[in-house]
N, C-alpha and C positions, 0 to 999 in steps of 0.2 A: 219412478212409477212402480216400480215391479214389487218393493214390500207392501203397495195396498193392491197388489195381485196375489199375494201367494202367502203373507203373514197376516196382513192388519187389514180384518173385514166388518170393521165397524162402520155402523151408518151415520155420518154427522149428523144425522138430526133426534139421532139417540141419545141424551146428553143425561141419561142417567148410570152410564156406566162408564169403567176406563176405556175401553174397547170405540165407543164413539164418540170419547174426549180424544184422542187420539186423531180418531178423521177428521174430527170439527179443528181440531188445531193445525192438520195438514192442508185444510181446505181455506182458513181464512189468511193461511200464512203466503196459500198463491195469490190469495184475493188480492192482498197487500202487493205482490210483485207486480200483478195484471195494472194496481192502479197505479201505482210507482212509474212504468213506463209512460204513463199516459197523462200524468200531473191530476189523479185525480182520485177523492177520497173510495177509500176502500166499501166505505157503504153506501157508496154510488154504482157499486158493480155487481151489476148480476147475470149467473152464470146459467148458459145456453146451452143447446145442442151444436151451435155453431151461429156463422155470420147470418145464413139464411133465417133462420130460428129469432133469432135478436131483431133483422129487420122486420119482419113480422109483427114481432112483440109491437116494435116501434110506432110502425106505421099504420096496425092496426088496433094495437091499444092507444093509441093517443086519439086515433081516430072515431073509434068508438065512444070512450071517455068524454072527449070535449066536442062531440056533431050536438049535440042539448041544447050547449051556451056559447060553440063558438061558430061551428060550420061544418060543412060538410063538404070542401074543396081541397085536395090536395094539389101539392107541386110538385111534379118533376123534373126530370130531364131523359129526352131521348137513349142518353149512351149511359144511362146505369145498370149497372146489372140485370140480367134476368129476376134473382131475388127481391128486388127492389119493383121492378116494370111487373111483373106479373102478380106481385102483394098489391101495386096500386091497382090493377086492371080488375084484382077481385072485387076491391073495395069498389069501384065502380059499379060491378054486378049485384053491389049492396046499397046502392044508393045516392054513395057520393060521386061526385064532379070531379073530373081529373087535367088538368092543363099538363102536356109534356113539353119541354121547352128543347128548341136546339142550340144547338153549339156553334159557337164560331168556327171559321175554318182550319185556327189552332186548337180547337178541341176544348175549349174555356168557353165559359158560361158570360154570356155578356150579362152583368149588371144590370143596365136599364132595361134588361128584358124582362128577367127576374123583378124588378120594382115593380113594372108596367102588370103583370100577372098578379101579383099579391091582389085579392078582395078581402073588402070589409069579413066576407065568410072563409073567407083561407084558414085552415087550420093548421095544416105541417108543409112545410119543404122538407124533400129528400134530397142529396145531392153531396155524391160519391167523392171520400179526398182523392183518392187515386185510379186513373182509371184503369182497368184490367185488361184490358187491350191495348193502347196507346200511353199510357203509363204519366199522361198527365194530372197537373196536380190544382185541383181549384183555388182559388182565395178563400179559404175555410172564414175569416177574420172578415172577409167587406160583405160576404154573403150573409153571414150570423148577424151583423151590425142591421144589415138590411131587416131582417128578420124581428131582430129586437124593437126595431123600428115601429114595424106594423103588426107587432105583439102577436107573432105567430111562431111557432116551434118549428126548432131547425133538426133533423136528423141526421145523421150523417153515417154512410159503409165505410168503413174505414179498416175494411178486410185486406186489402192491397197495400195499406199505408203504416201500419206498424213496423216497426223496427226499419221504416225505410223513410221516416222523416222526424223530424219534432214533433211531439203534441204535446201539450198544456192547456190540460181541459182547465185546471185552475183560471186560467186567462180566457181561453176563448168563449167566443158569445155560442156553444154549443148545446142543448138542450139532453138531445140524443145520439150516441153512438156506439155502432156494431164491431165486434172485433171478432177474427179467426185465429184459432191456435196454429194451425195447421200451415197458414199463409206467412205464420212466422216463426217456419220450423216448426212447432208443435207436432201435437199427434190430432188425427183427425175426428170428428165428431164432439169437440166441446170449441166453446165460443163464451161472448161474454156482451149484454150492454151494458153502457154507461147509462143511469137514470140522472138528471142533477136532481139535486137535494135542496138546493137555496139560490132561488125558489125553487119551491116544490114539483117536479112533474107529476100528474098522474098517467099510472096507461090503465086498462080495463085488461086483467089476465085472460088470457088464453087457451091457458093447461090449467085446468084445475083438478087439486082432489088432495090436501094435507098443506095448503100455504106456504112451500118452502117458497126461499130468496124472496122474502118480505111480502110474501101472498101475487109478486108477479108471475111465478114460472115455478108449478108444483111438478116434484117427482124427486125420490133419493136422488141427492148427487151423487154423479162420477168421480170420485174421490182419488183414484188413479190418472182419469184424465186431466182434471182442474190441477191436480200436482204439476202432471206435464207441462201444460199449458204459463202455469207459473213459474215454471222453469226456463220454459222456452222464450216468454217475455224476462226474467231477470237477465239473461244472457243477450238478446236482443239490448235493452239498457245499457249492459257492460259495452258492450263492443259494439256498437251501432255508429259512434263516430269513425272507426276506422275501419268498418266490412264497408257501410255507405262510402265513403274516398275508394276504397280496391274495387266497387264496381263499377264507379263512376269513370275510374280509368280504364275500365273494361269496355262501355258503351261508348266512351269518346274513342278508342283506340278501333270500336268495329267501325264507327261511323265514317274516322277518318279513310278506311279502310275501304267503305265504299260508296262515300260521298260523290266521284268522280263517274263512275260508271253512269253510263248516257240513263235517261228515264228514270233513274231512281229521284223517289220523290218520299219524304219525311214525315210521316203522321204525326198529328200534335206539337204544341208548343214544344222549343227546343231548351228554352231558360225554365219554365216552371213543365220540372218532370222528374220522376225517379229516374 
């Protein structure tokens, strides 16, 4: 990060000189690591202020976008994020219908609850890989399927969930997804969504005023940060099968620790969790 703090003050969206060939080649070369971690094309990724910022985009551009021809109901769940509950609560103050679904006792989303909710005017589910409190982990795979189903866009924070599980956006049924730099070691204040490409999402931007990252989210990049951030997820990549095993024998080793003490009682599933 630090030679596009103190040498290299080119704007990637200058591309008439070497000075902002320079950024534009720093910046697509993180883009490339960001998707690499996440099995997904590089111009599927576009770059945020952060997770907050991305869900946003998501859940209020897609919303905006397709309430004409599709609906004006969204999906939740009770235990997502503040960024997530308080994006959808806006939208509400704007018109749409909001169902928050709850959780089972291990902190999983039952399925048939999730079917039963979908309406012919359902437009997106939201519904966090990891959660940020109790650290469990949804079936990303039978919810997206759902989704696919009843031809509605899945979103997904996936702020908690980098570098601490598998993804392969190539594979999954996942439309939309938010990432944090910061959550995965990065530096804080830039983030990233994924849009998919095939098929096409649209969202309705946001921020406007000069079309950068393909007319969804205008304003010079952070060409220091985005560096980081694609730093931070290449190294996440590298070593994410064995930092995940050294903590996993971290949290087995507290729990065995204090599994026996009287009253202690375990939030969230035990098998599906970072």
């Amino acid at each position: 990060m630090i030679p596009y703090l103190t040498e290299e003050f080119g704007n990637p969206a200058s591309r008439s000189h070497p000075y902002g060939w320079t950024a534009d080649k720093a910046v697509e070369e993180a883009r490339a690591e960001v998707a690499a971690l996440v099995g997904a094309d590089p111009k599927e990724i576009v770059f945020t202020s952060g997770a907050t910022e991305s869900n946003n985009l998501a859940i209020k551009g897609a919303g905006h976008f397709y309430a004409g021809t599709k609906g004006k109901h969204i999906i939740t769940v009770r235990t997502e994020h503040k960024a997530v509950l308080d994006t959808v609560r806006e939208m509400e103050r704007q018109g749409f219908e909001a169902t928050y679904l709850n959780v089972q006792e291990n902190g999983l989303l039952d399925l048939d609850v999730l079917r039963a909710a979908i309406r012919p005017d359902t437009v997106l589910v939201s519904v966090m890989a990891v959660n940020n409190e109790i650290g469990v982990i949804q079936d990303l795979e039978a919810i997206g399927n759902i989704c696919r189903e009843k031809g509605v866009l899945f979103h997904v924070d996936a702020a908690q969930a980098t570098g601490k599980m598998p993804i392969n956006l190539a594979r999954l049924p996942v439309d939309l997804m938010s990432f944090s730099a910061h959550k995965t070691y990065g530096p804080k204040g830039i983030g990233a969504l994924y849009v998919q490409r095939k098929p096409r999402v649209r969202l309705e931007a946001q921020m406007h005023g000069g079309g950068h990252e393909r007319g969804m989210r205008s304003g010079t990049l952070a060409t220091h940060q985005i560096v980081g951030m694609g730093e931070a997820f290449r190294i996440a990549r590298e070593e994410m099968a064995t930092e995940n095993e050294r903590i996993r024998m971290l949290r087995d080793r507290l729990y065995e620790g204090l599994k026996d003490i009287e009253e202690l009682h375990l939030n969230g599933d035990f098998e599906r969790r970072v």
